[in-house]
MARNUPA-374552 format. One record per atom (N, C-alpha, C): atom name; x, y, z. Coordinates in Angstrom, 2 decimals, always signed. Layout:
BEGIN
[atom CA, [X, Y, Z]]
...
END
This chain:
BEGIN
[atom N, [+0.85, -1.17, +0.00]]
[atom CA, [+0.00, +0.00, +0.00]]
[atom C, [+0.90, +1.23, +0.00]]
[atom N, [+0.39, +2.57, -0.87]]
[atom CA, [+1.24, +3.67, -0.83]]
[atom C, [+0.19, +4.64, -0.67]]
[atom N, [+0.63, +6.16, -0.23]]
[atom CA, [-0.31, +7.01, -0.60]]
[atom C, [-0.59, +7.19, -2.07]]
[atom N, [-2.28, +7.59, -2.35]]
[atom CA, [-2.12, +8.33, -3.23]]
[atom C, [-2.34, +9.80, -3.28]]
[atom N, [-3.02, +10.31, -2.02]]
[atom CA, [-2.89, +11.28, -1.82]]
[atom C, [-3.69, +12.14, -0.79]]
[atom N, [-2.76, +13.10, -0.73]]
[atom CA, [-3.16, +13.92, +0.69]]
[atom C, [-4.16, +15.45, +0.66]]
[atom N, [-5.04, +15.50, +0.75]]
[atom CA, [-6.13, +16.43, +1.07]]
[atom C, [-6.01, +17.66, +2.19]]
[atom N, [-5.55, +18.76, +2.00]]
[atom CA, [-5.63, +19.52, +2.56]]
[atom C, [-6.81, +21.16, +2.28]]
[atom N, [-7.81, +21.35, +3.08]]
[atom CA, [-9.01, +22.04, +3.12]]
[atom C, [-8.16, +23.62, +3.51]]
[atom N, [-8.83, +24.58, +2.86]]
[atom CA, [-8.35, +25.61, +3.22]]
[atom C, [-9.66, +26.73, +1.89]]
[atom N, [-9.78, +27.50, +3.22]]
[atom CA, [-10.51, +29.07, +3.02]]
[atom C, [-9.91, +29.77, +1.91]]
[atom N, [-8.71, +29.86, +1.18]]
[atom CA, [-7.89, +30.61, +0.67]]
[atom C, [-6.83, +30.03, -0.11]]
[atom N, [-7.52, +29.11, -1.45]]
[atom CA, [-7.01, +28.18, -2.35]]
[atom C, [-5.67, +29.19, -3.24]]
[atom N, [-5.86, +30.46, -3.36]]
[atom CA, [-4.46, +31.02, -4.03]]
[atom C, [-3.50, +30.88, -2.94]]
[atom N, [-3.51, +31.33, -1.45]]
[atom CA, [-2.49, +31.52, -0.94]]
[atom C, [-2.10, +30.33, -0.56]]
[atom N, [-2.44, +29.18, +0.08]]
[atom CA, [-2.03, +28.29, +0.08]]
[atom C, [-1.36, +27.42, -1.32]]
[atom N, [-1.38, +27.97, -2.41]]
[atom CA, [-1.09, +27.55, -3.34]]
[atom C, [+0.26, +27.89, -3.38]]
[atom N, [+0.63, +29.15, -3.19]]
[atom CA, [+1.34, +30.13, -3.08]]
[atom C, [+2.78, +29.56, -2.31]]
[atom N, [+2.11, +28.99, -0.75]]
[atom CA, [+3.29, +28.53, +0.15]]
[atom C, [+3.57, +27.32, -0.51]]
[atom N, [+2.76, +26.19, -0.61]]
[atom CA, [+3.15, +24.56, -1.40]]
[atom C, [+3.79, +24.87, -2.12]]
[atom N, [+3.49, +25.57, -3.41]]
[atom CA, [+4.20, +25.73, -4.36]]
[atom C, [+5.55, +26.78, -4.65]]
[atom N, [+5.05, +27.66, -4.27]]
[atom CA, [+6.18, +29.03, -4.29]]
[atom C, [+7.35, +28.41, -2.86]]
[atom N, [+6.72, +28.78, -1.89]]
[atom CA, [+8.07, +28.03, -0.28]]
[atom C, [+8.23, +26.64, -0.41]]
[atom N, [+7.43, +25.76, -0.69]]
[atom CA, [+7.88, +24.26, -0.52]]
[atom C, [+8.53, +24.12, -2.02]]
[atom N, [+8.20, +24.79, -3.14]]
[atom CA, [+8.75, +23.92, -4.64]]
[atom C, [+7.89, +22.91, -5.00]]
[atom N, [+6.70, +22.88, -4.57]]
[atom CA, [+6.28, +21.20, -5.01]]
[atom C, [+5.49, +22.12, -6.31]]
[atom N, [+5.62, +20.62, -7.85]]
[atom CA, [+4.97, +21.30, -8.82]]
[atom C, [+3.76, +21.35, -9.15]]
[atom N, [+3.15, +21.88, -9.51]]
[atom CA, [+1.79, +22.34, -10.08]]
[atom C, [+1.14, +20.97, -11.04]]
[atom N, [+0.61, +20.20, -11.05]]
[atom CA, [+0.32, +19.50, -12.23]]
[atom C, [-1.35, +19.40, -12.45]]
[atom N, [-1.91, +20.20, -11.69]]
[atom CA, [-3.45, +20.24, -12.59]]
[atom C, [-3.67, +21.67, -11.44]]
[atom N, [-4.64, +22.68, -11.55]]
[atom CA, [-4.89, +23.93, -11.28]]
[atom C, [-6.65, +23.90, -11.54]]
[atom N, [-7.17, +23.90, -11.23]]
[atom CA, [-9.02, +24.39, -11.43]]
[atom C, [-9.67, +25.34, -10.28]]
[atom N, [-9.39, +26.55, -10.21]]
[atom CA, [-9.81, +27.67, -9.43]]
[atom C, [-11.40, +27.28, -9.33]]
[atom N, [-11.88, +27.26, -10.75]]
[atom CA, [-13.45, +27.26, -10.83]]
[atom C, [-14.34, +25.95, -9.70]]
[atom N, [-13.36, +24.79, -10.09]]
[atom CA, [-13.97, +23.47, -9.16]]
[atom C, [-12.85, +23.85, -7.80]]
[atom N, [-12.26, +24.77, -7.58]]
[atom CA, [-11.61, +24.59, -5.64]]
[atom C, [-10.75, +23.90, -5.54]]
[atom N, [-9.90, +23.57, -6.55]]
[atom CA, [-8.76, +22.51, -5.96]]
[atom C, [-7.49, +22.76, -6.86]]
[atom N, [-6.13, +22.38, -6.36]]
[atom CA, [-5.06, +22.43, -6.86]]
[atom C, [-4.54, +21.05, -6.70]]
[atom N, [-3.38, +20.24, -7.48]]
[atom CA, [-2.62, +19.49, -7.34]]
[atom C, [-1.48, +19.24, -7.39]]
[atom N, [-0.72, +19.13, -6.60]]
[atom CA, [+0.45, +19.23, -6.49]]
[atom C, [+1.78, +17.74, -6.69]]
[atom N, [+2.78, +17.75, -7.50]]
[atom CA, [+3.22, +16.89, -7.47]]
[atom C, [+4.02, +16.30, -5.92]]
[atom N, [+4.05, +14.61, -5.30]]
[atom CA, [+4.42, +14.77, -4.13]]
[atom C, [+5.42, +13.12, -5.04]]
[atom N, [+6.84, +13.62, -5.31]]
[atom CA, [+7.55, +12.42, -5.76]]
[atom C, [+8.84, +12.92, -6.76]]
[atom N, [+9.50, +12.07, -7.35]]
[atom CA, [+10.47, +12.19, -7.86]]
[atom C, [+10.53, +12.25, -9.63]]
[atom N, [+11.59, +13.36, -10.04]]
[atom CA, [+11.67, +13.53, -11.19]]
[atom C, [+10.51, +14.39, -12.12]]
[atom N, [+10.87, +15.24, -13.01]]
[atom CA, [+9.72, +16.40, -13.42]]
[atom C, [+8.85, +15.93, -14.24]]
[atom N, [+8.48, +14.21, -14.41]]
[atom CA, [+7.59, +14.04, -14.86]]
[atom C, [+6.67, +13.43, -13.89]]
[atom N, [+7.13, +12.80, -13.02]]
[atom CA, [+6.48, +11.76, -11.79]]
[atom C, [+5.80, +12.10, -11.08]]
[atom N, [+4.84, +11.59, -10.75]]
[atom CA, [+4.36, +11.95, -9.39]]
[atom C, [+4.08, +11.41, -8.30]]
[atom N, [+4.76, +10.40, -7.66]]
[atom CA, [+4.40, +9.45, -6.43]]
[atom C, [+3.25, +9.16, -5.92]]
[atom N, [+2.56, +10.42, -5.68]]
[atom CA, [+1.72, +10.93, -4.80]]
[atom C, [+1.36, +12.20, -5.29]]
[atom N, [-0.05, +12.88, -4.58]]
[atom CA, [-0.54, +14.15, -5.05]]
[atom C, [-0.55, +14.86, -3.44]]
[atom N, [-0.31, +16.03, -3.66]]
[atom CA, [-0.91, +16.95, -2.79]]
[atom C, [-2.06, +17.47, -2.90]]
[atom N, [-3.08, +17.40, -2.56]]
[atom CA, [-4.60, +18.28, -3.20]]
[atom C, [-5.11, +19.29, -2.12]]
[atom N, [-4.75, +20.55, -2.64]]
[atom CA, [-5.45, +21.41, -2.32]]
[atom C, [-7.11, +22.09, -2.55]]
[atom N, [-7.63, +21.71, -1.62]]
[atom CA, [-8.93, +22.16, -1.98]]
[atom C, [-9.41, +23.37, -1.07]]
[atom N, [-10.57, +23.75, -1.59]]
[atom CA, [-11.77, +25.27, -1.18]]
[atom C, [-12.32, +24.37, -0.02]]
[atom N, [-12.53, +25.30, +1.49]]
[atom CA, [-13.36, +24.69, +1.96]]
[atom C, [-14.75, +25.11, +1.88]]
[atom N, [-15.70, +24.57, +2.25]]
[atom CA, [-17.04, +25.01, +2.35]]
[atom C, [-17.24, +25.76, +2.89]]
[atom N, [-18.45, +27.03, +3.13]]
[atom CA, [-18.69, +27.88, +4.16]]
[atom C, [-18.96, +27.02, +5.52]]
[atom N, [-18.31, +27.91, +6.16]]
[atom CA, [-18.37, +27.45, +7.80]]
[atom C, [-17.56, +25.71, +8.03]]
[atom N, [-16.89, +25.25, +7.38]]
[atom CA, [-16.17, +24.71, +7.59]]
[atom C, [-15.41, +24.89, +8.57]]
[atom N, [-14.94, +24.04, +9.54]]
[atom CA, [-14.07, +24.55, +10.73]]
[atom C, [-12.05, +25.26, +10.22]]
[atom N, [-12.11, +25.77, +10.67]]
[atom CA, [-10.47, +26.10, +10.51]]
[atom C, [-9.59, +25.16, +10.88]]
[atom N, [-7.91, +24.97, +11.33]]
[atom CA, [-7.45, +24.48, +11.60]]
[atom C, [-7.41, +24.68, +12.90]]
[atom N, [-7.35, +24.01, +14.49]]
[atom CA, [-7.32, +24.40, +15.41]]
[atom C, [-5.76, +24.83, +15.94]]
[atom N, [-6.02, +26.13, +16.79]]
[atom CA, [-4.58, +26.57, +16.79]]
[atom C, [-3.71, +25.54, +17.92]]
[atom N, [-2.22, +26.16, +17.43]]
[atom CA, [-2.17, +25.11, +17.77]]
[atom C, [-1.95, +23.84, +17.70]]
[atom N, [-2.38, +23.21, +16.66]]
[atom CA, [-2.52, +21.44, +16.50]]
[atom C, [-1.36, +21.30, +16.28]]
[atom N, [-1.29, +19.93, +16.54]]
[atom CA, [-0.01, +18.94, +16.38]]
[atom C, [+0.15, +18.24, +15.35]]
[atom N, [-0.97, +18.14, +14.44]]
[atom CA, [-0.92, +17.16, +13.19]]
[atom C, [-0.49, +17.71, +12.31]]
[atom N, [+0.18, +16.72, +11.42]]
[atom CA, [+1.37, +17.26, +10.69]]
[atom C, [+1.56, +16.83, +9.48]]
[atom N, [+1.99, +17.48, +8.44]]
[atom CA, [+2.55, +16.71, +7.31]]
[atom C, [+3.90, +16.81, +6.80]]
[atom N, [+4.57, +15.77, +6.46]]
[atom CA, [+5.75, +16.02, +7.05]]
[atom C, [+6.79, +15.78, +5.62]]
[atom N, [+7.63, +16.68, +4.57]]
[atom CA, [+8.23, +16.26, +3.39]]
[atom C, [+10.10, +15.56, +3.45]]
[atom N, [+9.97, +15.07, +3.59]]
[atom CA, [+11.64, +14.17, +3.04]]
[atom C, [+12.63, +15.23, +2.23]]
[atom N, [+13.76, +15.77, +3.02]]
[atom CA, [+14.22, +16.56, +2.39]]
[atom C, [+15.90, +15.80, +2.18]]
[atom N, [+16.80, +16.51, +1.56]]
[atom CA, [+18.14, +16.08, +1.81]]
[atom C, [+19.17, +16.63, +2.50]]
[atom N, [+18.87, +18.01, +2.79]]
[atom CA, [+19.10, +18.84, +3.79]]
[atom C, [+18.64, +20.05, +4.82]]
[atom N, [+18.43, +20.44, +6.08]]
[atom CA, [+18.10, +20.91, +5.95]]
[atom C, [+18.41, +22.58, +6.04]]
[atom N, [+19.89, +23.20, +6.20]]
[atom CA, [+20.37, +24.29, +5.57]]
[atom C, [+19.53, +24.63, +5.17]]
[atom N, [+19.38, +24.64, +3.61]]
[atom CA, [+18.36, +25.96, +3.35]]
[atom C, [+16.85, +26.08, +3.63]]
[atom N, [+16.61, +25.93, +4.22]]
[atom CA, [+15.11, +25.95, +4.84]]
[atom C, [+15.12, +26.50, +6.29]]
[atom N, [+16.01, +26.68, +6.85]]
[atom CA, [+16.01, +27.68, +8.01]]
[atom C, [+15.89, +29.03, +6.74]]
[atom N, [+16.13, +29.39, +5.68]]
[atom CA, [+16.04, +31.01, +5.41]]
[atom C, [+14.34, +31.08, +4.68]]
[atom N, [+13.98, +30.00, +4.00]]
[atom CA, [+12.75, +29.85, +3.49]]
[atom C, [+11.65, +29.54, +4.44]]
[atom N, [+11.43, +29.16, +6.12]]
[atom CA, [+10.40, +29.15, +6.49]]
[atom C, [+10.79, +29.13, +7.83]]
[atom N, [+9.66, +29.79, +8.65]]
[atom CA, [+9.67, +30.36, +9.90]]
[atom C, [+9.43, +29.48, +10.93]]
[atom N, [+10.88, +28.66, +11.18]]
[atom CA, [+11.06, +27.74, +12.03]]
[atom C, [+10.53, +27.55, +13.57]]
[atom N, [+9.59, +26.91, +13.93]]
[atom CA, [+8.83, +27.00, +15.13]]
[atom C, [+9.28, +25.94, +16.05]]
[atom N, [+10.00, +24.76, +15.64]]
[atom CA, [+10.59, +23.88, +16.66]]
[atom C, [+11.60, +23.09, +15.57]]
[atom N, [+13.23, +22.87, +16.29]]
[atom CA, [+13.86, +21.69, +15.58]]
[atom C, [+14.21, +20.42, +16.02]]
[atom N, [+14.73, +19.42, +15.73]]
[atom CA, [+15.13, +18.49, +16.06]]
[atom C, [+16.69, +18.43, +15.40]]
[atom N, [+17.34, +17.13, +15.86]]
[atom CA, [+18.21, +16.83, +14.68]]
[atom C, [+18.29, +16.92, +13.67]]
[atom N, [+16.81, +16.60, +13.01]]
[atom CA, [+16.67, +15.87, +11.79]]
[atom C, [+15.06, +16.62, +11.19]]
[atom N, [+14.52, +17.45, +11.59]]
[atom CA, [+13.84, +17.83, +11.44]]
[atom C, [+13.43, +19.17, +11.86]]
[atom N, [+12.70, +20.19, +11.00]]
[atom CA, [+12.33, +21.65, +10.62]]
[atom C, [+11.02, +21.17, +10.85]]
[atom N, [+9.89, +22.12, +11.66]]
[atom CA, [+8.55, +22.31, +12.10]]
[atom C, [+8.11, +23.60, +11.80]]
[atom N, [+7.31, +23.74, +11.32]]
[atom CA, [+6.56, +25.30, +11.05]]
[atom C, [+5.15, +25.21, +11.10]]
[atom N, [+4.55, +26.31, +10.07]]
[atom CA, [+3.26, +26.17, +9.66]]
[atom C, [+3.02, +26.89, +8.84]]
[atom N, [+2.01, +26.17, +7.69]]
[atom CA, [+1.61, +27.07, +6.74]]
[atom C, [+0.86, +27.74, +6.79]]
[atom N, [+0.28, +28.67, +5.85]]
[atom CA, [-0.62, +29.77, +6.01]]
[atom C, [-1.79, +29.82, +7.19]]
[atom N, [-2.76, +28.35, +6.77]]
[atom CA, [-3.97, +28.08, +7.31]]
[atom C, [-3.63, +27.66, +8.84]]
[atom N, [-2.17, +27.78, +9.70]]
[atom CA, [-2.00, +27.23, +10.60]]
[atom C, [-1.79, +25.68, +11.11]]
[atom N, [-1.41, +25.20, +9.93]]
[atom CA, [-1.63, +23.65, +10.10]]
[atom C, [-0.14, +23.47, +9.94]]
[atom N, [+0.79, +22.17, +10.64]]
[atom CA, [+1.64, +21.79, +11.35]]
[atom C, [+2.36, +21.55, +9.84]]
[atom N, [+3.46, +21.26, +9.47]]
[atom CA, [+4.66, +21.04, +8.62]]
[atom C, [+6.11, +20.87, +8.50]]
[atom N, [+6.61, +20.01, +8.23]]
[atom CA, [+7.80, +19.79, +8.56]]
[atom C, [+8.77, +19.54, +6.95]]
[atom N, [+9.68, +19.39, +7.73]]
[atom CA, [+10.89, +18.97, +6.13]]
[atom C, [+11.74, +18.21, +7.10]]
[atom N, [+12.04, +17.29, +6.82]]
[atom CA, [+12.80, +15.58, +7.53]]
[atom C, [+13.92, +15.28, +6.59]]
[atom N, [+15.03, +14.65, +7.41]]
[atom CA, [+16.18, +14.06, +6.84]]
[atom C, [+16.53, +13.03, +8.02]]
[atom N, [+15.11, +12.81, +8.55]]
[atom CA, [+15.31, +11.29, +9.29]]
[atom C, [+15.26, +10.28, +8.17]]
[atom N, [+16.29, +9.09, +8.07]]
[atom CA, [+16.42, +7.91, +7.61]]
[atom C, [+14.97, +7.07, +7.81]]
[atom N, [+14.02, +6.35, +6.42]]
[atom CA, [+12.96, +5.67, +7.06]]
[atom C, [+13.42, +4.61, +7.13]]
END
């Protein structure tokens, strides 16, 4: 079993588009403003895609993210140097960078061994 992909809800489908794509680098491979959702490549090589990131619109009155939370999604990096200047580091480890993106929801970049 693998992912195929991860669902993240958010009020504000450009800006979150904005951090995935613009601060994280992950690529763009399908865009529909009109239907609420973005997709993001989550894998190796500029044609591949392992996995998707999907950004979607939430509904009115949908709950927000609670502040706060601990749940996380977490990307495989190879170092992490440059990402202390690209995102606003909220806790480290050895081996791991913690932040949050726009909507307040938990994020990391890892160079723990799986």
């Amino acid at each position: 079993m693998r992912i195929h992909h991860v669902a993240l809800r958010t009020v504000d489908l450009e800006r979150l588009e904005r951090f995935y794509a613009g601060v994280l680098g992950l690529r763009v491979v399908r865009r529909d403003y009109a239907r609420g959702s973005v997709w993001l490549a989550l894998g190796l090589g500029p044609d591949a895609a392992a996995a998707v990131l999907m950004l979607e619109r939430a509904a009115p009155g949908e709950p927000p993210i609670p502040w706060g939370s601990k749940e996380l999604v977490a990307f495989a990096v190879d170092d992490l140097g440059p990402w202390r200047a690209r995102v606003a580091v909220e806790a480290e480890t050895a081996h791991t960078l913690y932040f949050r993106d726009p909507d307040g929801r938990r994020v990391a970049v890892s160079t723990y061994p799986l």
